[in-house]
N, C-alpha and C positions, 0 to 999 in steps of 0.2 A: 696882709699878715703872712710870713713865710710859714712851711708846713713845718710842726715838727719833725726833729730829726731821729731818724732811725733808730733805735735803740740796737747797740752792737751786741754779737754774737759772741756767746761765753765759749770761752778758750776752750778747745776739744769738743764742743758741740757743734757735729758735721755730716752731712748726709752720709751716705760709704758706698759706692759703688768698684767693684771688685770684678773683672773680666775673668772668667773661663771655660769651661766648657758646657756641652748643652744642657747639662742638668745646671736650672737657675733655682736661686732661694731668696723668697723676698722675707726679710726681719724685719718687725715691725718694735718699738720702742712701744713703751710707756707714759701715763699719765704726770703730765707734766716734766720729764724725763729726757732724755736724748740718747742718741745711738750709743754713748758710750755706757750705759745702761747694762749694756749686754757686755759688756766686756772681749773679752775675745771670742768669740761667736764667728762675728763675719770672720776673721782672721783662719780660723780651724776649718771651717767650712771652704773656703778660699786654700789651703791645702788641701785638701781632698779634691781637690778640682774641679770646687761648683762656682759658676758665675753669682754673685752675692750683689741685691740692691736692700739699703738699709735708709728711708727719706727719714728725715729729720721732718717732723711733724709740723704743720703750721700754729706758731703760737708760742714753740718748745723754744727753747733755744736761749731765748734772749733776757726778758724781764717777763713773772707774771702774768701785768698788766698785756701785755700783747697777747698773752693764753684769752685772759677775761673777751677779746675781742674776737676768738673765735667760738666752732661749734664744732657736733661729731663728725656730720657732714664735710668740713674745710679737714680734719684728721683721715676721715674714710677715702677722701677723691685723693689723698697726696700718697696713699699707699695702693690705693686699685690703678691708677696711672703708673705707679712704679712694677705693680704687675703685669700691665698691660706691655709696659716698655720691654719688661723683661722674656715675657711671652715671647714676644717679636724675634728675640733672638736666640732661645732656647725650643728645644722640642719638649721641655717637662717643666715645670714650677712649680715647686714647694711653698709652704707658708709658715711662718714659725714667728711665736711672739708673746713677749713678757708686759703680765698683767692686762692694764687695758691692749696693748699689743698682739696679748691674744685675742679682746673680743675684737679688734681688727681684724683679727687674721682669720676667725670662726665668721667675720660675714661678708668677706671674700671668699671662704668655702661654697656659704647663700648661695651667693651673687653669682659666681663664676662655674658654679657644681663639680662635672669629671675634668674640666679645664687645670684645676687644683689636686694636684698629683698625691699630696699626702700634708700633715699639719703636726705642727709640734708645737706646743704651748707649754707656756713657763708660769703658774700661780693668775689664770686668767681670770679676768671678773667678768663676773655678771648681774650681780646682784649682792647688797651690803642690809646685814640685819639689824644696821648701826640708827637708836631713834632719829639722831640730829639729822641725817643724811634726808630724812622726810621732812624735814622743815625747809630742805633748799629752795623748793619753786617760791616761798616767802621769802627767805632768810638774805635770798641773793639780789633784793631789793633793798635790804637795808645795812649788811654788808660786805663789802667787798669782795673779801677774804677770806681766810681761815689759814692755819699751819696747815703743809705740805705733807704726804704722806712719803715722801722720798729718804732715803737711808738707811731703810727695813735691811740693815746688814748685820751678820752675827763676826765674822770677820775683823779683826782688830784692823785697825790704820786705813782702810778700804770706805773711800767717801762716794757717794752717785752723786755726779753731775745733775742734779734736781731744781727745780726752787723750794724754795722753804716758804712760801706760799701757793696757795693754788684757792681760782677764782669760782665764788660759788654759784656766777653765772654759766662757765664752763662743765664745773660738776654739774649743774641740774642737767645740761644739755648729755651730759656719759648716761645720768640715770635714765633719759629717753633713748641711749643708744642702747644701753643694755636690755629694755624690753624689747626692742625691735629685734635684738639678738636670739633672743629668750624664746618670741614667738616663734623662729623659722631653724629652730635649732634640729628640726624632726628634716629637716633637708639637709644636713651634712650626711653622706655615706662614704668620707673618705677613709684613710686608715687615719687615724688619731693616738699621740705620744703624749702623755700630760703629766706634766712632773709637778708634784703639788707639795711644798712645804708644812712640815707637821708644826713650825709655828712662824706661824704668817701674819705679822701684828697688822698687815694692810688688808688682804684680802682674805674669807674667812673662808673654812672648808664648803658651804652649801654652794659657792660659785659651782667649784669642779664634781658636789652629789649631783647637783642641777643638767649640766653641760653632761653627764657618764649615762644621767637618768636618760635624757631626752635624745641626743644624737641617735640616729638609725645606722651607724658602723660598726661592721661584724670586728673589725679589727681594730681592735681599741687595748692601750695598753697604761697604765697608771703606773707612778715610780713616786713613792712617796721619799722625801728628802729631808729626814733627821737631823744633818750637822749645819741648815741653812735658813737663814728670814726670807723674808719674801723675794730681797732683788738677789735671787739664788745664782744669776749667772755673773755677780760680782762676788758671789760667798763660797766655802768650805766645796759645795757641789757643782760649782763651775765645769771642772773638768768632767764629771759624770754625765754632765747632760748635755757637755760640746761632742765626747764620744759617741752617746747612744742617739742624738741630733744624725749624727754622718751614717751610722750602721743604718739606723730608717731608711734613711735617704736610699743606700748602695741594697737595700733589699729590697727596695720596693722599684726599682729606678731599673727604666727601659734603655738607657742610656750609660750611666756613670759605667765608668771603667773600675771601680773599687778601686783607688789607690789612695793614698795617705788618711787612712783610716785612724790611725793613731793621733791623738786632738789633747794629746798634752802636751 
């Protein structure tokens, strides 16, 4: 029997790797999501003069069914290898990422500690108050699926590149990412940027009380955002958070020259 065939890769779902100078920034994408998720992010950041790695997640991309086939682990190793890559050729690496993106990117702060220059998270989860979400380690045995939570945009005409399914074998495996998250949250002491949506129909405010409560970083800065749903770096505050993204970066950064600071 020949192997099935590959399921192809939805149009604009693509890794993004962006050459430039030694201050690197790894973006990390979203649950069930793709880089274009972020919108123009690597782009803004990429004028400013930073080297940009954004992996296209394993599972993301394609159909569902190929997410149901992975776990956090196949998600965590495709963005700590793009750190590591990027390390290589930078003297400083950033981390910055939307929704699950962020809890990627909060446990590569874990994992890597002063290695990780500074963090900037966009509506990160960690934790959902939602009852069904407790029935997954069941539910994912008898079925498949469920609706996706992709398109949280308040923006007119503006679609994410999502599925509109997402597998409840992969979600149980988030809900074990996010405790492992949860427990070692007391070891980030980087500086931390967290832009949190005042309505966020995906991810609920207790992720970011949770992640503000527990982190041990003196410098920590919250930017609550009014005119945006969840996927805020497709929405109304896009541009707000591609600018105050680069300022972090050119303050806190041993390296950047501060140039093209301006991210509209």
């Amino acid at each position: 029997m020949s192997p099935a065939p590959r399921a192809t890769t939805l149009k604009g779902a693509r890794a993004i790797t962006i050459p430039g100078d030694r201050t690197g920034v790894i973006l990390c994408h979203g649950y069930t999501g793709t880089p274009q998720s972020l919108g123009a992010w690597p782009e803004r950041l990429s004028k400013a003069g930073f080297a940009v790695e954004c992996p296209l997640l394993p599972g993301h991309g394609t159909v569902w069914r190929d997410m149901a086939k992975t776990r956090w682990s196949d998600w965590y190793d495709a963005v700590d290898a793009a750190f590591v890559d990027l390390q290589s050729r930078c003297d400083e690496v950033f981390v910055m990422g939307l929704s699950m993106g962020g809890t990627l990117a909060l446990r590569l702060a874990e994992v890597h500690g002063a290695e990780v220059a500074g963090l900037v998270l966009v509506n990160p989860s960690l934790t959902t108050t939602r009852r069904a979400a407790k029935l997954a380690p069941l539910l994912k045995h008898l079925v498949a699926s469920t609706k996706g939570p992709g398109n949280d945009v308040a923006k007119p005409g503006v679609v994410e590149l999502a599925y509109d399914r997402h597998p409840l074998r992969a979600f149980d495996s988030l809900r074990a990412f996010w405790a492992i998250v949860r427990g070692d949250l007391h070891r980030i002491d980087q500086p931390l940027l967290v832009f949190r949506s005042a309505n966020d129909h995906v991810v609920e405010p207790i992720s970011s009380k949770m992640l503000l409560a527990r982190v041990s970083s003196t410098d920590v800065t919250e930017v609550v955002l009014k005119d945006s749903f969840h996927v805020a770096t497709l929405d109304y505050d896009a541009p707000r958070i591609f600018a105050a993204s680069i300022d972090f970066v050119h303050r806190l950064s041993r390296t950047s020259s501060g140039r093209g600071t301006d991210a509209q």
